[in-house]
VOPAGU-2260 file (C-alpha; in pm, 1 decimal, decimal comma):
REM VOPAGU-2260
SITE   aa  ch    i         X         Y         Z
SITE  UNK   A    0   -1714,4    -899,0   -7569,9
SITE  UNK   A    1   -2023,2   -1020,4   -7500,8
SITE  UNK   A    2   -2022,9   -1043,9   -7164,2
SITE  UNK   A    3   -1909,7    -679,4   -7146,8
SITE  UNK   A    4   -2184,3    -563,3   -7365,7
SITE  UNK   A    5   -2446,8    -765,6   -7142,6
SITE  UNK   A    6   -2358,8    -613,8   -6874,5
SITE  UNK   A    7   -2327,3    -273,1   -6959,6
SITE  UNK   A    8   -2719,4    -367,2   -7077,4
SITE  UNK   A    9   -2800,9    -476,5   -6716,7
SITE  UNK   A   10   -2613,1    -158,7   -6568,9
SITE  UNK   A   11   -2858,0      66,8   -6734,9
SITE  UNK   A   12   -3171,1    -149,6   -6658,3
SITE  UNK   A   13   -3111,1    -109,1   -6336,3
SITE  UNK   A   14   -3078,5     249,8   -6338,2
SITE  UNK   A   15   -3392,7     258,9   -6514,6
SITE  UNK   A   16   -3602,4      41,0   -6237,4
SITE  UNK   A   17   -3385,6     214,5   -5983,5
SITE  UNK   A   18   -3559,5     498,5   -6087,9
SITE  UNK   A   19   -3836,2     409,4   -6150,3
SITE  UNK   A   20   -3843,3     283,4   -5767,8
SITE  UNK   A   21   -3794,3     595,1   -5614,0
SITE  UNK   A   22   -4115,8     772,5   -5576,0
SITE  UNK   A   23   -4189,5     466,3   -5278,2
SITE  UNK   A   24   -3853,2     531,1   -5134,8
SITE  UNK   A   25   -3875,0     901,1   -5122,1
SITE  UNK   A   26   -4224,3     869,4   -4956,7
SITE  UNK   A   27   -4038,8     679,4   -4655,3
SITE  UNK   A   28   -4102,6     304,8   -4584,7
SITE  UNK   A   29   -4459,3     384,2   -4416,9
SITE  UNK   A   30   -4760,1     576,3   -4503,5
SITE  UNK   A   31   -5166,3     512,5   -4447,5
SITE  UNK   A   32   -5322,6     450,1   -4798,5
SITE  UNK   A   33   -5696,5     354,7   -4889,7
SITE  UNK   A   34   -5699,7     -34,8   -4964,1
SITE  UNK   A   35   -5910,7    -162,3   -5229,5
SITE  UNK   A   36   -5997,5    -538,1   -5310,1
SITE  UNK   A   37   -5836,1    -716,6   -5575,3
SITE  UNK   A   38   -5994,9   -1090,3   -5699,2
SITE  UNK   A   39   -5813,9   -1208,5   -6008,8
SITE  UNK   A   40   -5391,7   -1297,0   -5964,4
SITE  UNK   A   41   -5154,7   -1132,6   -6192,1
SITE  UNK   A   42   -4784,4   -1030,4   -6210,0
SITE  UNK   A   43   -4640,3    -760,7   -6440,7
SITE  UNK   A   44   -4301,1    -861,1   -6406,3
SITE  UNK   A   45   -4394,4   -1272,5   -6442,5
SITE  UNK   A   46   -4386,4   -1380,3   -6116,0
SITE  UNK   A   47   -4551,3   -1724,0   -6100,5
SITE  UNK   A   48   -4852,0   -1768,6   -5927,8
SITE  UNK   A   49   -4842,6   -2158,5   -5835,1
SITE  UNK   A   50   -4519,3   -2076,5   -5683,4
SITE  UNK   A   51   -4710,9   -1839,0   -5420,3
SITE  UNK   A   52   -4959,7   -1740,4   -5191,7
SITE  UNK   A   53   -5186,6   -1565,6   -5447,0
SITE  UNK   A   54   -5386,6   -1453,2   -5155,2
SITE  UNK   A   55   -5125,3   -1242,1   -4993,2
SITE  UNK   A   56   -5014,9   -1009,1   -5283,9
SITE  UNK   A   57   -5015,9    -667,6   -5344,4
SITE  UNK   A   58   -5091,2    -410,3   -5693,1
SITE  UNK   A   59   -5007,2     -48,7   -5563,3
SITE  UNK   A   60   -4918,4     233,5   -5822,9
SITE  UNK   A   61   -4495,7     253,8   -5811,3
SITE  UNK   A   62   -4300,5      -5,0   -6021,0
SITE  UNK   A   63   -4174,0    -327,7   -5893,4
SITE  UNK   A   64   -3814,1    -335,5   -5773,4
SITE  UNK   A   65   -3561,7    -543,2   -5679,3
SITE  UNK   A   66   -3585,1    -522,4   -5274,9
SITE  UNK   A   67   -3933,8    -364,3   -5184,1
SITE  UNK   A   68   -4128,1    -691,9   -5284,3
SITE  UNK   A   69   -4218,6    -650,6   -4952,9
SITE  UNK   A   70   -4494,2    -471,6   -4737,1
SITE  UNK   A   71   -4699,2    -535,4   -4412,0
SITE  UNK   A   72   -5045,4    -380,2   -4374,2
SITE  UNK   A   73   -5214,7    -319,5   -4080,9
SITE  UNK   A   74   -5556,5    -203,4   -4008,9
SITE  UNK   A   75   -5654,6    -204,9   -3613,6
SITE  UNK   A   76   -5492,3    -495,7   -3409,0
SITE  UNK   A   77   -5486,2    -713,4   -3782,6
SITE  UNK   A   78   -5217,5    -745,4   -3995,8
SITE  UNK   A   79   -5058,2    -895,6   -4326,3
SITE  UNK   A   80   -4779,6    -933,5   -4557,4
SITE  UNK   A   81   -4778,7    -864,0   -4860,9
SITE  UNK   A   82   -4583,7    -959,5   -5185,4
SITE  UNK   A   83   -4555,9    -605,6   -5406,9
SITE  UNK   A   84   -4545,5    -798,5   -5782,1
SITE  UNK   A   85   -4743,4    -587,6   -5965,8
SITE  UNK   A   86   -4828,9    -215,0   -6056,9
SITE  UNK   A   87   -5195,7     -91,6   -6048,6
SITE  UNK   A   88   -5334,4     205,6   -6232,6
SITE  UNK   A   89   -5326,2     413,2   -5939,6
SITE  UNK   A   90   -5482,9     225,3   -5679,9
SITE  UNK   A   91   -5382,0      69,0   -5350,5
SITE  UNK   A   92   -5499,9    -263,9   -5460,6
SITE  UNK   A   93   -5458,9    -588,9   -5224,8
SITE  UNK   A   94   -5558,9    -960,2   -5266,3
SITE  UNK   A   95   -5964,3    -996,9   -5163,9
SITE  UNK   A   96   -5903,7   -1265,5   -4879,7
SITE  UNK   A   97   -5617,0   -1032,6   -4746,4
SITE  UNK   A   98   -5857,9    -675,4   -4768,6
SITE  UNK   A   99   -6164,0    -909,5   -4686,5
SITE  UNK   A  100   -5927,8   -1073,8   -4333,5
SITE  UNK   A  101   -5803,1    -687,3   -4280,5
SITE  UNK   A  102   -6174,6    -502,8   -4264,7
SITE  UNK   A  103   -6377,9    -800,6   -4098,5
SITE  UNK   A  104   -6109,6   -1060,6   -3953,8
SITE  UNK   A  105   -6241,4   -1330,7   -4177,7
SITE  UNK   A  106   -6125,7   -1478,8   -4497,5
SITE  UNK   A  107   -6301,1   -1426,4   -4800,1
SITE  UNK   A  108   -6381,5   -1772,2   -4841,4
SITE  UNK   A  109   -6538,9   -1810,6   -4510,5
SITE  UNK   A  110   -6690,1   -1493,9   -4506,0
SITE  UNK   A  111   -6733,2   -1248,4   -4804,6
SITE  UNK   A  112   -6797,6    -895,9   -4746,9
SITE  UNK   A  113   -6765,5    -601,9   -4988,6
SITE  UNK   A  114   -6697,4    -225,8   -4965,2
SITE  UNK   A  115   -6459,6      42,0   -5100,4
SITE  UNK   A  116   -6127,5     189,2   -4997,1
SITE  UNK   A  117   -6077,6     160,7   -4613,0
SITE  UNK   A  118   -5733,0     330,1   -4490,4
SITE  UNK   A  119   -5481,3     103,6   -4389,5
SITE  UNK   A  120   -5129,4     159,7   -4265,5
SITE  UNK   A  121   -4834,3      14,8   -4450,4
SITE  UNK   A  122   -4478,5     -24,4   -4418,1
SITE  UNK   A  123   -4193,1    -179,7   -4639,7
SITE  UNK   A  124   -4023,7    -422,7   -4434,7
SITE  UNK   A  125   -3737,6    -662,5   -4543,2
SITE  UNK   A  126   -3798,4    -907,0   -4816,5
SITE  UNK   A  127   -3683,3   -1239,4   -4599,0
SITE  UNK   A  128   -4027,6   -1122,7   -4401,0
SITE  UNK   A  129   -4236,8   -1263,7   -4683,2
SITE  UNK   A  130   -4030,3   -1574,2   -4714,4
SITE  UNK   A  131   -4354,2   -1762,8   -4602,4
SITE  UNK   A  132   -4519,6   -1668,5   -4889,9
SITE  UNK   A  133   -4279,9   -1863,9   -5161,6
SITE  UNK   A  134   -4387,7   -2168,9   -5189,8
SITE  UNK   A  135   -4072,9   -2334,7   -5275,1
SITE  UNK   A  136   -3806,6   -2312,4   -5052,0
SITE  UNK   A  137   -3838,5   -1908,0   -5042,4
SITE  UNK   A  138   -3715,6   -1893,1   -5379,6
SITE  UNK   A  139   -3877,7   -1576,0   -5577,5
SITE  UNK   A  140   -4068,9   -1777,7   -5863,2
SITE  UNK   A  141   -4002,0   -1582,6   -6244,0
SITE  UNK   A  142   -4127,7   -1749,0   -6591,7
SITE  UNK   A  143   -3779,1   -1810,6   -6770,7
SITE  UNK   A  144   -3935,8   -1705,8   -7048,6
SITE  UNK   A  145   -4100,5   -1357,6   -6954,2
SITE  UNK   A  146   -3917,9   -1233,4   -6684,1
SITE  UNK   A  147   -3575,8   -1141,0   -6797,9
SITE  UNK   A  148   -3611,1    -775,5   -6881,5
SITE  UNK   A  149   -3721,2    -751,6   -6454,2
SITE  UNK   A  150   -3419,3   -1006,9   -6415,3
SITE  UNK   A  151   -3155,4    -865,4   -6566,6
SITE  UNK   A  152   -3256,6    -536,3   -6381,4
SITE  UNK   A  153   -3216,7    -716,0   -6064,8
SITE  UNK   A  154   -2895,8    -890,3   -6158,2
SITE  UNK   A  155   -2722,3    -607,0   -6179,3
SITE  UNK   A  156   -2810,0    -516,0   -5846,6
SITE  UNK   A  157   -2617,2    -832,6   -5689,9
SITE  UNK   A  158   -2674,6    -778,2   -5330,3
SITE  UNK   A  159   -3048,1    -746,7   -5375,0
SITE  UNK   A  160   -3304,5    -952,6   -5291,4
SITE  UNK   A  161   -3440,7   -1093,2   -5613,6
SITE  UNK   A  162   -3042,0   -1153,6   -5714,9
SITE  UNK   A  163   -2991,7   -1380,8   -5426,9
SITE  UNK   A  164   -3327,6   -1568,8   -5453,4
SITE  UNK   A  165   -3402,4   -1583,2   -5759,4
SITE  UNK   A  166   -3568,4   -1902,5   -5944,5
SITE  UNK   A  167   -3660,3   -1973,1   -6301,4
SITE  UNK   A  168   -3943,0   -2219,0   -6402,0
SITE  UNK   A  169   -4039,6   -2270,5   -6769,6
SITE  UNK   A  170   -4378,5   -2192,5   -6718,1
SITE  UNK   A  171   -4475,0   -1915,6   -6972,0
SITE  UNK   A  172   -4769,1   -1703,1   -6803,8
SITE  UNK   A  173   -4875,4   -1625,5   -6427,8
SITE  UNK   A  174   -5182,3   -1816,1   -6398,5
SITE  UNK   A  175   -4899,7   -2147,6   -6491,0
SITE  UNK   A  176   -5148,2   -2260,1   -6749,3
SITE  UNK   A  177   -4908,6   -2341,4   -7031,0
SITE  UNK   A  178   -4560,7   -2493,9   -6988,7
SITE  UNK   A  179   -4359,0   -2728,6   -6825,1
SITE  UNK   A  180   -4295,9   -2686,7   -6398,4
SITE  UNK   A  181   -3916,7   -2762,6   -6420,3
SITE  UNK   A  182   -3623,2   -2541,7   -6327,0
SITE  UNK   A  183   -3412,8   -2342,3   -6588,1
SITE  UNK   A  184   -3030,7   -2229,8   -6566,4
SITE  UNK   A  185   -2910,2   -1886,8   -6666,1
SITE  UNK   A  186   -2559,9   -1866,3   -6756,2
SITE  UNK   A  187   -2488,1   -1533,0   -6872,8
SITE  UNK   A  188   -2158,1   -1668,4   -6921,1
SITE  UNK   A  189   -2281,5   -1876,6   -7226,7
SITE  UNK   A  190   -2636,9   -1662,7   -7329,0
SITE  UNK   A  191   -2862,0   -1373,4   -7194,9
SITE  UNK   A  192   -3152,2   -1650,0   -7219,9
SITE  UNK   A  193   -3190,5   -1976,0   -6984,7
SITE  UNK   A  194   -3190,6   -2311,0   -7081,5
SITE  UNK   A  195   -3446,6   -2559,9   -6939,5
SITE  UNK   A  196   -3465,2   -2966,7   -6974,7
SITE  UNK   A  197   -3736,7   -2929,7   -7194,7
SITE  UNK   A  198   -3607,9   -2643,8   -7396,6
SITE  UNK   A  199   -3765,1   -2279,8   -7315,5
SITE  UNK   A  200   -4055,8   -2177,4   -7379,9
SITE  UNK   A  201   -4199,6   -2503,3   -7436,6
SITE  UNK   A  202   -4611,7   -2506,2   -7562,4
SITE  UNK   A  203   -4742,3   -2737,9   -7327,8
SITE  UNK   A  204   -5113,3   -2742,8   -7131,4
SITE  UNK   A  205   -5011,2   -2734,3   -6792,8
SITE  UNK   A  206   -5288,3   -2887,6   -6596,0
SITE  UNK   A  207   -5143,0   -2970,5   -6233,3
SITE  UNK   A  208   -5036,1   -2663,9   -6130,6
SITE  UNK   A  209   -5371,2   -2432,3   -6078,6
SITE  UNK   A  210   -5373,8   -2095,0   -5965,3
SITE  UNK   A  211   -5716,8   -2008,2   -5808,2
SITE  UNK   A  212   -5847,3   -1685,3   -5763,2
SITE  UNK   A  213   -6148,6   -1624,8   -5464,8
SITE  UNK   A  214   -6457,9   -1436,6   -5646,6
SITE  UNK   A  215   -6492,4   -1068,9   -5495,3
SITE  UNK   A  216   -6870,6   -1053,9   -5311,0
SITE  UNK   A  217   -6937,8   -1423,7   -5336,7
SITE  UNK   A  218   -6647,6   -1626,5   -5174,0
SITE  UNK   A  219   -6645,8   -1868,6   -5459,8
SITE  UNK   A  220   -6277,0   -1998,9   -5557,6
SITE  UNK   A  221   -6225,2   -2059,4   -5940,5
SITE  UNK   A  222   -5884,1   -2132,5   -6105,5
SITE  UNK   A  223   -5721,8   -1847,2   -6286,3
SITE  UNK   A  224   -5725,3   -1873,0   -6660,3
SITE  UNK   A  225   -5566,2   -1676,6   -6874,5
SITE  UNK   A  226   -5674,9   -1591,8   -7251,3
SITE  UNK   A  227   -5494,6   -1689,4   -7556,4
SITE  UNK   A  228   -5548,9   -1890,2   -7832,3
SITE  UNK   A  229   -5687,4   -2299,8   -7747,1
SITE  UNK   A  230   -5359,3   -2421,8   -7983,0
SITE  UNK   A  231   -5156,5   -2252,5   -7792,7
SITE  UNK   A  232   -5204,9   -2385,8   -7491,3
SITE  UNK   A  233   -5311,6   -2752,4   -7590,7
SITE  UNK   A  234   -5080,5   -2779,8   -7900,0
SITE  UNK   A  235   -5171,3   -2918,5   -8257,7
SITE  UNK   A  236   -5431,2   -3208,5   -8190,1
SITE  UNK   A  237   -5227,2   -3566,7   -8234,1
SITE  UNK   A  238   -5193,8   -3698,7   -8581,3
SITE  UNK   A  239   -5475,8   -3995,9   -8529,2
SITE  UNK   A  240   -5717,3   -3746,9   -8408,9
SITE  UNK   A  241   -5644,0   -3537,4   -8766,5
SITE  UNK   A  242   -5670,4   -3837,7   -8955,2
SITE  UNK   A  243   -6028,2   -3984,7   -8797,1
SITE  UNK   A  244   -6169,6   -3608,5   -8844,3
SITE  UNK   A  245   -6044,0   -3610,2   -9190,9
SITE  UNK   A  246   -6203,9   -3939,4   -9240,5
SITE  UNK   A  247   -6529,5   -3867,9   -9121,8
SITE  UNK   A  248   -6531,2   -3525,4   -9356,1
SITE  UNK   A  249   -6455,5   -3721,2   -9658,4
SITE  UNK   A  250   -6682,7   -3960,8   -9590,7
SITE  UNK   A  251   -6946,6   -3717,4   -9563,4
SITE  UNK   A  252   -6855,2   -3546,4   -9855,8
SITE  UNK   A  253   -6847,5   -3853,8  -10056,6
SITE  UNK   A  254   -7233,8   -3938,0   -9933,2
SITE  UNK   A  255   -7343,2   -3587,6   -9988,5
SITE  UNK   A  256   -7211,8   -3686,8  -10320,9
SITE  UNK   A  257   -7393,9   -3986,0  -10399,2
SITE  UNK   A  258   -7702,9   -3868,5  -10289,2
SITE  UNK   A  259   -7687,5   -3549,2  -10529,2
SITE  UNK   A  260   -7596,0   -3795,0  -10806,3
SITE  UNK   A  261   -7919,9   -3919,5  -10693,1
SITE  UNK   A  262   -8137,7   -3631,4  -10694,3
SITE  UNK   A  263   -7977,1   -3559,8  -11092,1
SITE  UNK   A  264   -8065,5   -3935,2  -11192,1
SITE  UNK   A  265   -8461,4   -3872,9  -11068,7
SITE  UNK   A  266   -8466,7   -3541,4  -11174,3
SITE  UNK   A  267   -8366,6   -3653,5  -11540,0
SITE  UNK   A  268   -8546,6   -3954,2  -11567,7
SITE  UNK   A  269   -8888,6   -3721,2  -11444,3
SITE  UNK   A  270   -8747,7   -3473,8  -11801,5
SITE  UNK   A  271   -8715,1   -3792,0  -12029,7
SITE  UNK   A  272   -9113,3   -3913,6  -11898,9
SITE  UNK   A  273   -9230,0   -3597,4  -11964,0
SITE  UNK   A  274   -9085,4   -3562,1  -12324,1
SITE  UNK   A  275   -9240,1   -3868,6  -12399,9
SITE  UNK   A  276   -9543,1   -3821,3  -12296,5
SITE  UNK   A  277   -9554,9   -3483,5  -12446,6
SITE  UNK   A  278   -9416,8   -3660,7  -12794,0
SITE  UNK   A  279   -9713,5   -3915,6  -12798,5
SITE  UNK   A  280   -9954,4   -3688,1  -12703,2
SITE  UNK   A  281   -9815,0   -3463,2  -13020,1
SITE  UNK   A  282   -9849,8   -3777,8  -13278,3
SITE  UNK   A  283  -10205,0   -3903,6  -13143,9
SITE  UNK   A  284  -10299,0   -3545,7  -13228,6
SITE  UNK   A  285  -10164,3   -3488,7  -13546,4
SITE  UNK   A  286  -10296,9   -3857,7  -13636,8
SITE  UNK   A  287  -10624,9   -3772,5  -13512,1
SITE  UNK   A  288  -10626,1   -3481,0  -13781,0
């Protein structure tokens, strides 16, 4: 029963990216567009960055399917591929060191330039063309945990690409900043989640795995970061870290204490010296009289 109902679920998934995917298909597998830099990695359907060459992607306007992950561009004698794992706004969007190798036939690290749109011709070719870009093994890199909407799309499209190739990591965002870089399972047999070693979707700084982005203008590489909150990423702080800071903020609150117990003793002893003084003056007076 389950298994029935899952994949009636994955049936009309794919009809949905299947449409979706047809405005690119309908245009034909070639057209001349205006390519614009792009300097900061990102997937919208979780492909992993650290599992890629972040400087070969693409970010053009039509959704991402299951077969047309692939595109080469070609401006003069020059040419790339490109991975197509995310959807712009409306722009023909590239990575920097590919638009920056396209327009001057230098990488952006080696040589920055800058500048707007500059038409380019394109052309969907097979996705085994862009092998070279997958880092591991040409396995198409997906975050277990944030990928399986665009999975199960895929899945039920059997003879595609992304269903043949497929791999999950349990690494929870695209910059690979938080989780753990092992491989998951998905048995839809058993459950329409995976299961990894370390159990999915496992909070965990992930240090050793950095995806780094090449400034637009200046050349400068920086690792990709991705915002969200510091416990998140680096977990609750151990248990003798809490205990030394709880430590030290008792013991300051015990000596801000003691010293206001201070400050009340001198304060009351100045009252008490002053009502004496007041009192003797009074008698010597009234003696006086």
């Amino acid at each position: 029963m389950f298994a029935t109902a899952f994949t009636t679920i994955l049936a009309a998934s794919a009809s949905l990216v299947s449409a979706a995917s047809i405005p690119i298909r309908d245009s034909g597998k070639a057209g001349t567009a205006g390519m614009t830099p792009h300097d900061a990695f990102s997937s919208s359907i979780g492909v992993l960055g650290c599992k890629i060459n972040t400087n070969r992607v693409a970010y053009w306007p039509n959704s991402v399917g299951c077969d047309d992950i692939c595109v080469k561009v070609t401006n003069g004698e020059r040419y790339v591929h490109l991975l197509r794992i995310d959807q712009s706004g409306g722009a023909y969007d590239i990575s920097y060191d590919a638009w920056n190798y396209l327009s001057t036939g230098k990488g952006a690290a080696e040589a920055p330039s800058q500048g707007g749109p500059i038409s380019m011709e394109w052309e969907a070719v097979p996705a085994s063309e862009c092998g070279f870009l997958l880092k591991d093994n040409g396995k198409f890199p997906l975050s277990a945990a944030n990928s399986m909407n665009y999975l199960a799309s895929c899945l039920a499209q059997p003879n595609s690409f992304v269903a043949k190739n497929y791999a999950l990591y349990n690494i929870q965002n695209s910059a690979c900043t938080w989780g753990v870089d092992e491989l998951c399972n998905l048995d839809l047999a058993v459950s329409n989640q995976a299961s990894c070693p370390s159990g999915l979707g496992v909070t965990t700084a992930l240090k050793d795995q950095p995806v780094t982005n090449i400034a637009y203008g200046t050349g400068v590489a920086a690792v990709a970061v991705q915002t969200m909150l510091k416990s998140q990423i680096e977990g609750p702080p151990d248990f003798p870290v809490l205990e030394r800071l709880l430590f030290a903020a008792a013991a300051a609150a015990a000596a801000a204490a003691a010293a206001a117990v201070v400050v009340i003793t001198i304060v009351f002893a100045a009252i008490v010296v002053a009502v004496i003084i007041i009192i003797t003056y009074t008698i010597d007076d009234v003696r006086s009289n």
